[in-house]
N, C-alpha and C positions, 0 to 999 in steps of 0.2 A: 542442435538447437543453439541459438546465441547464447550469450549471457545470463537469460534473465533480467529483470529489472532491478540489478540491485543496486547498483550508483546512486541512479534517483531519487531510491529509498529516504538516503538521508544527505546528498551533497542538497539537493534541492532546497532541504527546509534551510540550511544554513548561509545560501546564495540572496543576497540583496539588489540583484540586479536585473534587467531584463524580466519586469514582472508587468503584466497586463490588467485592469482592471476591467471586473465583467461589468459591463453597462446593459448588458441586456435581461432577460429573467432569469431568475433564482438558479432554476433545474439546471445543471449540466449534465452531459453525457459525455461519455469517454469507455473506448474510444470515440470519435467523432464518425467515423464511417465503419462498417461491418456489421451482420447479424448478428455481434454477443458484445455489447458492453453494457454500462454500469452508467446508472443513473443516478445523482447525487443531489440535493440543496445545499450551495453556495450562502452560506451567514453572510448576514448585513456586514459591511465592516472587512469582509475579508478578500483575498485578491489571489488569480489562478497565477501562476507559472507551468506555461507548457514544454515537454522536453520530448520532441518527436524525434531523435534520435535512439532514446531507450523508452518509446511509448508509455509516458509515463506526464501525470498533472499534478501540479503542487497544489495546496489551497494552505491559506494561513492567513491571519491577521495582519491588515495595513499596517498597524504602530506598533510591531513587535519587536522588541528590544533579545539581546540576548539570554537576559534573565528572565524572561514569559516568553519563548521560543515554545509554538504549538502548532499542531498543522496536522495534514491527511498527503500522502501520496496514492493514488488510483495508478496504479498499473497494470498492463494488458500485454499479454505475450501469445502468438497463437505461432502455431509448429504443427507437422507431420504427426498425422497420428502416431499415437504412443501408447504400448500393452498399459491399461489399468491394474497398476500393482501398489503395494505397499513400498514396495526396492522401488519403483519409480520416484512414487510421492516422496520420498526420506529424499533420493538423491535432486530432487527437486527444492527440497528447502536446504539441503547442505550446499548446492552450488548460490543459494540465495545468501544464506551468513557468509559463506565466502566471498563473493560480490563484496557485500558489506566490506569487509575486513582489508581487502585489496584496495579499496578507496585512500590515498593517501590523505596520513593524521588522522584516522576512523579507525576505532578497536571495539567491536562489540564483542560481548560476553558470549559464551556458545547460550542457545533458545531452549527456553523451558521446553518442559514436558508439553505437547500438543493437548488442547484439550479442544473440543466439539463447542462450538456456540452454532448459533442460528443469525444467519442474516439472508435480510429477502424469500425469508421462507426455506432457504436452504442448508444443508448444514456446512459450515465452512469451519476451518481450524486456526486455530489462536496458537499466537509463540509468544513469547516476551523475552525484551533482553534490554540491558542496557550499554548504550552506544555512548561510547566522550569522542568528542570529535572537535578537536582546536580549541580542549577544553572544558568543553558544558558536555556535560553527561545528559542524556537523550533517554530516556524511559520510555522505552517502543514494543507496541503491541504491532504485530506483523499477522492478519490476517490472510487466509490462503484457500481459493475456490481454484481445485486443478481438475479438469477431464482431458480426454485423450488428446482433445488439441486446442485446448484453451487454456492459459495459466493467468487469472486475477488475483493479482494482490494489490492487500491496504495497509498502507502502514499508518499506523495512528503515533505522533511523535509530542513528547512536553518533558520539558523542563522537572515536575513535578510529577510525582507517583501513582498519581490517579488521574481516572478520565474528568472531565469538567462535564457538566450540565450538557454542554453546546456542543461536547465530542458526541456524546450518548444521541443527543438528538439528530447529528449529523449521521451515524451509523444506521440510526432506526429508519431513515428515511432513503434509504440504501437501496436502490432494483437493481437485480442483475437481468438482465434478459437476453434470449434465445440461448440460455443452458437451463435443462431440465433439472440437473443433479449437478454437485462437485464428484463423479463418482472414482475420480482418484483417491481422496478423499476418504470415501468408503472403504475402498478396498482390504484387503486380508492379508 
């Protein structure tokens, strides 16, 4: 399996260049072509960066400065079927912090204890940790929908300790389609 998405994670939210603004409706999808991606609403105000090398789309605010650095990563990884285990999904999000970590001037904290949230109806797994990167400390929630050959994550990224208004309503308006279950996820 490559990498993972973990670069895009968080080089993306701190990249100022090469950013596109969406002119057309709200909803994006990502990825852009296949049976299984993830359906989002794009806030007024805020501007995509795509990175198709680690299939992965930034979203954040047009007039973000350093000090209110906030944003969403959507990333897609599909692979070779793979046994649904517990030893999978671990070694799934250990080669993710590590990703992370390998980013030059990027140290995040090792990821909480996983807990179960609900998004899109399905149950997907929460991490947190905190990321300094050239600096500004990053407080990221790393959400994780894994089946046998799909791997979606979200990373949710700010400045500040809590989610805002505008993250909560971007997460609730979350589809994932054509996966029935995360049932890595589940697994024993």
């Amino acid at each position: 399996m490559k990498k993972y998405v973990t670069i895009a994670l968080f080089a993306a939210i701190l990249m100022t260049t090469a950013l596109s603004v969406s002119a057309t409706a709200k909803e994006m999808r990502w990825p852009e072509k296949g049976d299984a991606y993830l359906t989002f609403n794009l806030p007024d105000g805020w501007i995509t960066q795509f990175d198709y090398k680690d299939n992965a789309v930034t979203i954040r605010p047009v007039r973000e400065t350093r000090q209110d650095a906030q944003g969403f990563t959507f990333a897609y990884e599909g692979f070779k079927h793979m046994a649904v285990s517990r030893k999978n999904f671990d070694s799934v999000v250990a080669n993710i912090l590590g990703g992370i970590n390998a980013v030059s001037g990027v140290h995040a904290d090792p990821f909480s204890t996983r807990k179960a949230v609900t998004v899109s109806g399905l149950r997907w797994d929460r991490f947190k940790t905190d990321a300094t990167a050239h600096g500004i400390t990053l407080h990221t929630r790393l959400l994780v929908c894994l089946d046998d050959t799909h791997l979606f994550g979200i990373s949710v990224l700010d400045i500040q300790p809590g989610m805002s208004d505008l993250q909560r309503e971007v997460i609730q308006g979350i589809k994932l389609n054509g996966i029935k279950a995360c049932t890595m996820n589940e697994a024993k």
